[in-house]
N, C-alpha and C positions, 0 to 999 in steps of 0.2 A: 382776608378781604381781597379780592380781586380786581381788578381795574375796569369791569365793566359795571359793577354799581356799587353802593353802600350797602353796608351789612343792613338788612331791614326796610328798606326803599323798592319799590318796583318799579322795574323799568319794563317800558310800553315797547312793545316790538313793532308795532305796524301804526304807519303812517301814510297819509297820502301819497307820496313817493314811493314810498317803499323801500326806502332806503336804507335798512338793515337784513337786506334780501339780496338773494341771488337765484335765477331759476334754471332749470334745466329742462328740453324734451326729448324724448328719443322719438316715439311713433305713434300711428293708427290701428294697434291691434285689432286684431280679425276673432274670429271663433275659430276657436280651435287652435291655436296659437299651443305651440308646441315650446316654447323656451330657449330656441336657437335663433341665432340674430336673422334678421328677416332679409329674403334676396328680392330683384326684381325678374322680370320675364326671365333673361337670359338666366337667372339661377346665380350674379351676381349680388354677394351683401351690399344692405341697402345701409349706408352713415344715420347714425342716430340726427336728430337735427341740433342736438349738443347746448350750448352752456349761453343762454340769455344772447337768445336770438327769438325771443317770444312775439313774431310780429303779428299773428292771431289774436293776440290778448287772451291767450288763455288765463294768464294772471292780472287783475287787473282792480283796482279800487274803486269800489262808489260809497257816496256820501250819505247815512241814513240819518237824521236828527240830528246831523253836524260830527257822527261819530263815521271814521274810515271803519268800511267795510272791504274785505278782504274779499273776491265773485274769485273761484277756479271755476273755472267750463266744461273739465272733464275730458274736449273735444280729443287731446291729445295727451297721453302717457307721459309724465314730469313730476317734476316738483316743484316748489320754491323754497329755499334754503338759507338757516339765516349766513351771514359775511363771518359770525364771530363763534366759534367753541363756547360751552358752558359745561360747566361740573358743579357738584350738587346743588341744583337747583329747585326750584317749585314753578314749572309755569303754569298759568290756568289761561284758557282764552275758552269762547262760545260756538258753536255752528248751528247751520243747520242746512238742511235739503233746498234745492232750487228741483227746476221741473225736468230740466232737459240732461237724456241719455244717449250715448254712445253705443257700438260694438265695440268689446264685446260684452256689453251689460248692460242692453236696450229690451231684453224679458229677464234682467236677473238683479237681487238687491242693491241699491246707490252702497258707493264706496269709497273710501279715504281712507286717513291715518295718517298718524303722526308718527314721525321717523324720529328715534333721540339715540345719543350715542351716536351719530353718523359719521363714516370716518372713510377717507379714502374717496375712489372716484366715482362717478354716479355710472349706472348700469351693469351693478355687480351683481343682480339677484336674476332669478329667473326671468323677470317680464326686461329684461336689459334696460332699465330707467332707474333704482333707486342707489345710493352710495350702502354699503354694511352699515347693518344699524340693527337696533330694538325698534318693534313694529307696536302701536298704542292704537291699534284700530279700529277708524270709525266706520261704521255700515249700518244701515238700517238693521233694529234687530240684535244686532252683537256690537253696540259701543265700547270699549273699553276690553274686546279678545284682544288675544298677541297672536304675532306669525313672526318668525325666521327671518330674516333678511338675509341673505345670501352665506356668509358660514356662523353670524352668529349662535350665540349657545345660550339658555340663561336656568334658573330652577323657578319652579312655580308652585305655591301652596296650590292641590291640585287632586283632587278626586283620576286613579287610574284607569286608563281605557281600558276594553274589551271588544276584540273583535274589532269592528270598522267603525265604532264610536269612538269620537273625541273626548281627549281629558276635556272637566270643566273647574276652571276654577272653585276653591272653596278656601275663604281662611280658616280651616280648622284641620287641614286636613295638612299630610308633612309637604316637604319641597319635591318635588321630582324636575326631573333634567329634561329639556328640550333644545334640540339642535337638529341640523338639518341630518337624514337620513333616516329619521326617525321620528319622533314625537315632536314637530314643529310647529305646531298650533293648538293653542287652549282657549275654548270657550269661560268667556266672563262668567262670573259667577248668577246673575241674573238684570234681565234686561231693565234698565232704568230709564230706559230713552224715551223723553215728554213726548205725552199724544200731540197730534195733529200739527205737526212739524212746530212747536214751539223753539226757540233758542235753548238747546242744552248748554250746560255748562262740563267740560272737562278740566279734572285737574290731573297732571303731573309730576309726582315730587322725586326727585333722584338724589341719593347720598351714598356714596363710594360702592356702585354696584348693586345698590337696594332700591326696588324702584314700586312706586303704587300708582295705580292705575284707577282714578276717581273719573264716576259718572254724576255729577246731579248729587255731590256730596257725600255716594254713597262709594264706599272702593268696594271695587270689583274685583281685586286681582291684588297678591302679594307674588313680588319679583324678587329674588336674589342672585348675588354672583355673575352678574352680567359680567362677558365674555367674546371671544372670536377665538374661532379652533383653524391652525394652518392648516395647508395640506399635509404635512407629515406627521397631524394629530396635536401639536404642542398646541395647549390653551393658555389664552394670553386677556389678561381684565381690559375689560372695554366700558370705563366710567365716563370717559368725557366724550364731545364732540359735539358737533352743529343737530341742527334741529328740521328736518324736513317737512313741510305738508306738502298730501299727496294729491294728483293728477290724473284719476283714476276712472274717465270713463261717463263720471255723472259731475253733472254741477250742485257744489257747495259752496258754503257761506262760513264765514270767518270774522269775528270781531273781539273786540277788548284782547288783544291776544297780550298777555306779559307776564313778566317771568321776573324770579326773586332769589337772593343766592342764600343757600344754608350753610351755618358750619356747623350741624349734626342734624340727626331725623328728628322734625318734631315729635312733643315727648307724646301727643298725643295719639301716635302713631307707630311707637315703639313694640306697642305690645302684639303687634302683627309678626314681626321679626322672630318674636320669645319662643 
C-alpha cells in the first residue's frame, strides 16, 4: 500500500484548483516542423515557454453540473502533469472533442494522449514538449494507439507490418517490440470511439510493466515490458512515473479523471498476458 490512497479507494485527480497538477509549454508549432528546437529570424533557439507559466489558460477548469471539467485549448504544445508518481495503477477518467484547431492540425485529426510512465524533464521527444513516457493516444479515429515517446521501448500483442503499413494491434496475435528507430507506433485494435462526439470513457491499468489500454470498456491494446533504451543500447524497466495529458493543437475535454492502486493485474485481465 502506498501513501497516496488505500488499497481499493479511488482517488479523484482533478479538482477546481487543480491542485494535483503541474503544467508545462514549449510552443506554436508550424507545418512542417522538422524536430529540431525552433530559432527566431536571426537563426537563434527560441526557450520553450517552460514549467507553469500558463498565462493563456491553456489549462483551465469549468464547471458542468457541479462536476470540474478539465478545457486544454490546444492553442499551445504542453501538458499538464500530475505533482505525484504512481505505479501499478488503474486510472479511468472521460474526454471528448471541443471545436477549436491549431497549426499544425487545423486540416488534420484532433489530437491528445495520455503520457504514463513519465519520467524525467519535459521536451524529450521530437515535438520538444513531452517528458519519456508510454503514449495512450487519444485522436479522433485511433483512441486507445500507442506512439514512442522519445527513447521509450515496449512489446505489443500485434499483427506484423508490411511495407509502409502499420502494425495493428490484435490480442491474439504474439508480442513484438517497438522503440524508436524502428516500429514506434501501433494502431489499436479497432475504433470504439462514441458517435457524435459523445463523452468516451478511457481506462488505464498498469502493473509492473504490463499495461492495457481500454476504450469504452473495450481493450484495444496488450502492453508489456515497458522500458527506456540508453544511448549506449542498455534497457532499463520503466513501470512508474507521473501521468501527462496532452496539449496537442485541438481542444479537449477532460472529466471524472481518477485513478486506484493494484497490487496485481485484475484476474479479469490476466488472460491477455497468457
Amino acid at each position: 500500500m502506498t501513501s497516496w490512497q488505500k488499497k481499493e479507494e479511488w482517488t479523484v485527480l482533478l479538482d477546481k484548483d487543480m491542485s494535483q497538477w503541474e503544467n508545462y509549454l514549449s510552443y506554436k508549432h508550424k507545418n512542417n516542423y522538422n524536430g529540431k528546437l525552433p530559432v527566431d529570424a536571426a537563426g537563434k533557439e527560441v526557450a520553450p515557454m517552460g514549467y507553469n507559466k500558463d498565462k493563456g489558460q491553456v489549462f483551465s477548469v469549468l464547471n458542468e453540473a457541479d462536476d470540474p471539467v478539465l478545457r486544454i485549448s490546444g492553442e499551445i504544445y504542453g501538458c499538464i502533469f500530475t505533482k505525484q508518481s504512481y505505479k501499478n495503477y488503474h486510472l479511468k477518467l472521460q474526454t471528448k472533442w471541443g471545436t477549436k484547431k491549431y497549426e499544425p492540425r487545423v486540416t488534420k485529426l484532433r489530437d491528445s494522449g495520455i503520457l504514463y510512465h513519465s519520467t524525467g524533464e519535459a521536451g524529450a521527444e521530437y515535438w520538444r514538449t513531452w517528458m519519456l513516457s508510454q503514449e495512450f493516444q487519444i485522436m479522433e479515429g485511433h483512441m486507445g494507439d500507442y506512439w514512442c515517446q522519445a527513447n521509450s521501448a515496449i512489446d505489443i500483442r500485434s499483427f506484423p507490418s508490411e511495407g509502409v503499413m502499420s502494425r495493428v494491434a490484435d490480442d491474439k496475435q504474439p508480442f513484438g517490440t517497438f522503440k524508436s528507430g524502428s516500429d514506434y507506433f501501433c494502431m489499436r485494435s479497432f475504433n470504439d470511439e462514441k458517435p457524435d462526439n459523445e463523452w468516451n470513457t478511457l481506462e488505464l491499468i498498469c502493473f509492473e510493466g504490463q499495461s492495457l489500454h481500454i476504450v469504452n470498456g473495450h481493450v484495444v491494446m496488450v502492453l508489456k515490458n515497458s522500458r527506456y533504451i540508453k544511448s549506449y543500447g542498455q534497457e532499463v524497466p520503466m513501470i512508474s512515473g507521473k501521468i501527462q495529458l496532452q496539449s496537442e493543437a485541438a481542444e479537449v475535454f477532460y472529466r471524472d479523471i481518477r485513478i486506484k492502486q493494484l497490487d496485481a493485474m485484475p484476474a479479469a485481465y490476466l488472460q491477455y498476458f497468457q
